[in-house]
LUMBADO-223069 format. One record per residue (C-alpha): x, y, z. Coordinates in pm, whole numbers, plus 50000, padded with zeros to 5 digits. Layout:
BEGIN
[[X, Y, Z]],
...
END
This chain:
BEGIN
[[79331, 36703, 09329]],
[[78998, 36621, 09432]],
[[78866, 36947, 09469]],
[[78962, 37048, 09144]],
[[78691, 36803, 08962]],
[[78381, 36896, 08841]],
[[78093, 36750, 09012]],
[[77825, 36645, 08738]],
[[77443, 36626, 08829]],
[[77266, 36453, 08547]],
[[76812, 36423, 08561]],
[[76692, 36233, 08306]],
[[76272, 36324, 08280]],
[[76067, 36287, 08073]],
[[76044, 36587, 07874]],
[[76416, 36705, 07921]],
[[76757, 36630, 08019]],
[[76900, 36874, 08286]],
[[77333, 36886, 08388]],
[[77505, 37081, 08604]],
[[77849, 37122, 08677]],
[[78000, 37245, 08977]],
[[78376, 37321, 09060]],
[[78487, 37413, 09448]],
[[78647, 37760, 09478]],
[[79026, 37767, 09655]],
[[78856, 37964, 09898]],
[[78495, 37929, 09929]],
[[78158, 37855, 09770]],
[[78096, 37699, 09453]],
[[78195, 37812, 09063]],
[[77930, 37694, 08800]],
[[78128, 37559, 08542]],
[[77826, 37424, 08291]],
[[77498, 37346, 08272]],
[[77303, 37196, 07976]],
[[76973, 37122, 07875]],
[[76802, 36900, 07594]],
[[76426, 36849, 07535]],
[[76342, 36453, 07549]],
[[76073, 36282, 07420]],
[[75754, 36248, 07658]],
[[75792, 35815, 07713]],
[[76158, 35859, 07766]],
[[76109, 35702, 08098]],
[[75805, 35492, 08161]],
[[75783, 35369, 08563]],
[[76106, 35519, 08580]],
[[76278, 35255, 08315]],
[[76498, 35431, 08015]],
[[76287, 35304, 07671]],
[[76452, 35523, 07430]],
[[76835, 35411, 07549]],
[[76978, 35415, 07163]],
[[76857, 35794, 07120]],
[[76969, 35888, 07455]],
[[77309, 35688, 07456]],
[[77380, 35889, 07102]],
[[77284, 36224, 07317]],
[[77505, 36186, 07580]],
[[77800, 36035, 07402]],
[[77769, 36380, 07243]],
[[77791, 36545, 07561]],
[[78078, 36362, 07692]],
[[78328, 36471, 07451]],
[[78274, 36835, 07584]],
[[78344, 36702, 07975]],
[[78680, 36694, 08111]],
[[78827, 36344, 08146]],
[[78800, 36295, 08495]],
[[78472, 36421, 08663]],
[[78257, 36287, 08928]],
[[77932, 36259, 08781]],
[[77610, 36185, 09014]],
[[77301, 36044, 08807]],
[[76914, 36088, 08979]],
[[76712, 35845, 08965]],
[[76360, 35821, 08948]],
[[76197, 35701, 09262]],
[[75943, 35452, 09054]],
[[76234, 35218, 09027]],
[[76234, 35112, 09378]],
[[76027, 34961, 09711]],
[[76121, 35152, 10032]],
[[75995, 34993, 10349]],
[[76078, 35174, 10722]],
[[76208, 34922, 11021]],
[[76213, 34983, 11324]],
[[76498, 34827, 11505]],
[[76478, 34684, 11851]],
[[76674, 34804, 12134]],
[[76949, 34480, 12129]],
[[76975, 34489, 11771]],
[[77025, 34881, 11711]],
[[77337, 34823, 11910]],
[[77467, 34530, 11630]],
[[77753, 34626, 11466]],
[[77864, 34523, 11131]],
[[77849, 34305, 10966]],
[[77533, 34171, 11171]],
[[77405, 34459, 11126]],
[[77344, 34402, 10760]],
[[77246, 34012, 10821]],
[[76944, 34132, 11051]],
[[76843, 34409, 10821]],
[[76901, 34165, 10499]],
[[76668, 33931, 10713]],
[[76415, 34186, 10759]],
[[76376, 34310, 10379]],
[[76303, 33903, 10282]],
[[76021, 34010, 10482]],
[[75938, 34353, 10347]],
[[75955, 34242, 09967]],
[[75784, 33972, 09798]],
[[76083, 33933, 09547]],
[[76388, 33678, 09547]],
[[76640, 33950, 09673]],
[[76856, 33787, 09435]],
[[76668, 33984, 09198]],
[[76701, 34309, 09393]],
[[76917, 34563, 09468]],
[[76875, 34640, 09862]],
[[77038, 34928, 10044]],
[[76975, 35065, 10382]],
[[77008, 35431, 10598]],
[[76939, 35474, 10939]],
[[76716, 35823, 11040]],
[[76983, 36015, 11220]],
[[76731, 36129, 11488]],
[[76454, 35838, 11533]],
[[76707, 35565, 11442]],
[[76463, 35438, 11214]],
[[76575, 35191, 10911]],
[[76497, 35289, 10542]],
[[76457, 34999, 10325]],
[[76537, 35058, 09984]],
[[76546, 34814, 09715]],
[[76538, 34834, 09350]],
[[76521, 34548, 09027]],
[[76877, 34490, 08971]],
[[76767, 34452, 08591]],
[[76612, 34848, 08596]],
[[76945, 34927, 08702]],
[[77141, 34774, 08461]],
[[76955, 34914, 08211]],
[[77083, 35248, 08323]],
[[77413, 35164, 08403]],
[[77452, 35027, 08028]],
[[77304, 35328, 07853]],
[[77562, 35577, 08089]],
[[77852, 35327, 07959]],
[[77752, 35331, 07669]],
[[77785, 35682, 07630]],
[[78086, 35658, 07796]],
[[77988, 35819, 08151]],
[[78059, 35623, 08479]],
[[77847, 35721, 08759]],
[[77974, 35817, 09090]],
[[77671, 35824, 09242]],
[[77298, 35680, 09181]],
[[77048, 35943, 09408]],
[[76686, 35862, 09400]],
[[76548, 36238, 09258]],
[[76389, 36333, 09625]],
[[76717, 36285, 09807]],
[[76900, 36555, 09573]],
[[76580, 36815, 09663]],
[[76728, 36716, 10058]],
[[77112, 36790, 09916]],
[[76966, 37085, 09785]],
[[76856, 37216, 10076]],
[[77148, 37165, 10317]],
[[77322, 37316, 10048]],
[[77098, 37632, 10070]],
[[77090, 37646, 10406]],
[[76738, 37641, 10448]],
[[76539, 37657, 10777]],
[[76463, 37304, 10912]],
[[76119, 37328, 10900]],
[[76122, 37430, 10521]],
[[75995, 37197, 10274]],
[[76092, 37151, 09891]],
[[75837, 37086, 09617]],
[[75977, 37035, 09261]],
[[75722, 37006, 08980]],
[[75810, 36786, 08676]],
[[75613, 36759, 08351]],
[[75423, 36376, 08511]],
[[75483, 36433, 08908]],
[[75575, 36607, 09227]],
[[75851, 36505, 09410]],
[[75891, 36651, 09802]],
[[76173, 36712, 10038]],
[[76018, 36813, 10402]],
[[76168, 36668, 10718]],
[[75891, 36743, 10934]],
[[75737, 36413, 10735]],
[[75810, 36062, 10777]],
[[75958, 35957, 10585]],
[[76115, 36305, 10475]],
[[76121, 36230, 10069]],
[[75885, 36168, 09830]],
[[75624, 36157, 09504]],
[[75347, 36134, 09363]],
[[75152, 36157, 09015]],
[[75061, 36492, 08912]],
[[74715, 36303, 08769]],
[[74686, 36251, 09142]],
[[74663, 36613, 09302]],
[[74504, 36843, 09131]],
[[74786, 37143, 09202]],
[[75023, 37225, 09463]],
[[74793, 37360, 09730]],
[[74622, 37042, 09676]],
[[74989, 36841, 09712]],
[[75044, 37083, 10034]],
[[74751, 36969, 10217]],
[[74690, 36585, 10122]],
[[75013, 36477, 10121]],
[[75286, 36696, 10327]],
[[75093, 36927, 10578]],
[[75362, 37168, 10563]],
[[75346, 37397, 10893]],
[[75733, 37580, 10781]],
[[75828, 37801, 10476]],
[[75750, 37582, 10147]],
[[76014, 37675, 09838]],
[[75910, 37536, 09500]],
[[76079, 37506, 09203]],
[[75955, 37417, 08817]],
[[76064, 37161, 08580]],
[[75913, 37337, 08313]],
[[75978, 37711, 08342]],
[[76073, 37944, 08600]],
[[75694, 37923, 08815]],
[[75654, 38278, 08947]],
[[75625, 38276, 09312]],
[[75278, 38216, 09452]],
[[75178, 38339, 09817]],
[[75243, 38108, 10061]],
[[75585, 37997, 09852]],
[[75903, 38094, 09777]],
[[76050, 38093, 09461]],
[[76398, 37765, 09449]],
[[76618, 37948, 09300]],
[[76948, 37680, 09296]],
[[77211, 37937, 09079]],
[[77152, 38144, 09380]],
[[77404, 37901, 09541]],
[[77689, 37972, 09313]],
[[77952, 38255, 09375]],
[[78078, 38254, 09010]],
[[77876, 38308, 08740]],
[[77918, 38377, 08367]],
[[77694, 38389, 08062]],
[[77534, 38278, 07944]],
[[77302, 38116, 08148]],
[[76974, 37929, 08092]],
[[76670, 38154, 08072]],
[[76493, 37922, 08330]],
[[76703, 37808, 08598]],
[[76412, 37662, 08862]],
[[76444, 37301, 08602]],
[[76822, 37255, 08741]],
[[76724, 37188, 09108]],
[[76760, 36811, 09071]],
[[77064, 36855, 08877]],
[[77209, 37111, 09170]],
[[77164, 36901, 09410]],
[[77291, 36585, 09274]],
[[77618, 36803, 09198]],
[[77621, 36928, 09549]],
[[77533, 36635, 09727]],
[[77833, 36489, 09956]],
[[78041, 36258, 09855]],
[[77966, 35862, 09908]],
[[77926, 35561, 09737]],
[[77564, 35509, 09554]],
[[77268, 35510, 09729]],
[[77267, 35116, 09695]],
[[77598, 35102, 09901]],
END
């Protein structure tokens, strides 16, 4: 039965490899049934492309033999790899239904990106409250290139999330105020979740701020609660912040468990994020 799978988040970054499993209780909550993670080489990823695929497709070949057979797994993916553009849709055509829906928006991203969409890989989601579009598209060679190192290790991705869209799965997960905002820092950049902003996700280069207060007021003028979370080690909390804490969400737990936990936010959320088909539809 479907409940009965283990749902797989999987972040690839440079510097280390992050899983998490996740299992639904009869009942309630969520049982942690593994986690895992594996220092990677600092240009594993360079603008978001895998480089190191033979050393990483030995890795998680590895892995998969100590999976069950039939898991959903849910891959992030870094938010380098694509072009997102926001639309705003007219009165007449917000009330189009499919599939003119899609020729209008199709129409409008020939617009929006200066690239034979033949080339791309475009996907679309409406703002639930503004009704805003959000263009997405992505090099449909970059993804290739992923999808043949995860088949080559045997793995078969459910689900492709860009990396700031699991920190929003993550927090509807937690339950979190919705004002809060979610800051995750990686070894080469911030990524957001805060949906006072427009648009709510994001990133930048760490080379570009020069530390989270900085990231706080350039870039997200957070007025709610901020929760952070560290790629690196378990960041202890500052004032102002509040420590992410994502095996706080999990009703069963058994050791052992990692010594920092704050580095499996992205994979948390990927494995709690609700089920659909990738983000590029």
């Amino acid at each position: 039965m479907s409940f009965q799978r283990w749902k797989i988040g999987l972040d690839i970054q440079n510097g280390q490899l992050c899983a998490l499993a996740v299992q639904r209780h009869r009942r309630k909550g969520w049982k942690l049934r593994h986690w895992w993670r594996y220092p990677l080489p600092d240009d594993t990823l360079v603008q978001g492309v895998i480089q190191r695929s033979e050393t990483l497709v030995a890795l998680l070949s590895a892995w998969r033999q100590r999976l069950p057979y039939n898991v959903s797994l849910r891959v992030g993916l870094h938010p380098q790899l694509v072009l997102q553009r926001q639309l705003a849709l007219p009165e007449e055509k917000n009330q189009l239904r499919e599939p003119e829906r899609s020729r209008y928006i199709t129409a409008a991203a020939r617009r929006f990106f200066p690239i034979d969409l033949k080339e791309l890989v475009v996907d679309y989601r409406q703002h639930p409250s503004s009704g805003e579009i959000c263009l997405t598209a992505a090099h449909r060679t970059a993804l290739d290139s992923w999808h043949g190192c995860l088949q080559a290790a045997g793995l078969t991705p459910d689900v492709l999330e860009l990396t700031p869209g699991a920190l929003g799965a993550l927090a509807a997960a937690m339950k979190l105020p919705a004002q809060a905002t979610l800051v995750h820092a990686l070894s080469d950049h911030w990524l957001w979740f805060s949906p006072q902003q427009h648009p709510v996700a994001g990133w930048c280069l760490r080379r570009d701020v020069s530390g989270i207060q900085a990231l706080i007021d350039t870039r997200l003028s957070a007025s709610g609660p901020v929760f952070m979370s560290d790629a690196i080690s378990d960041c202890p909390t500052r004032p102002g912040y509040q420590a992410l804490n994502p095996f706080s969400l999990f009703d069963n737990l058994q050791p052992p468990l990692p010594r920092h936990q704050q580095p499996f936010a992205l994979a948390a959320g990927l494995a709690l994020r609700q089920e659909e088909n990738t983000w590029y539809g």
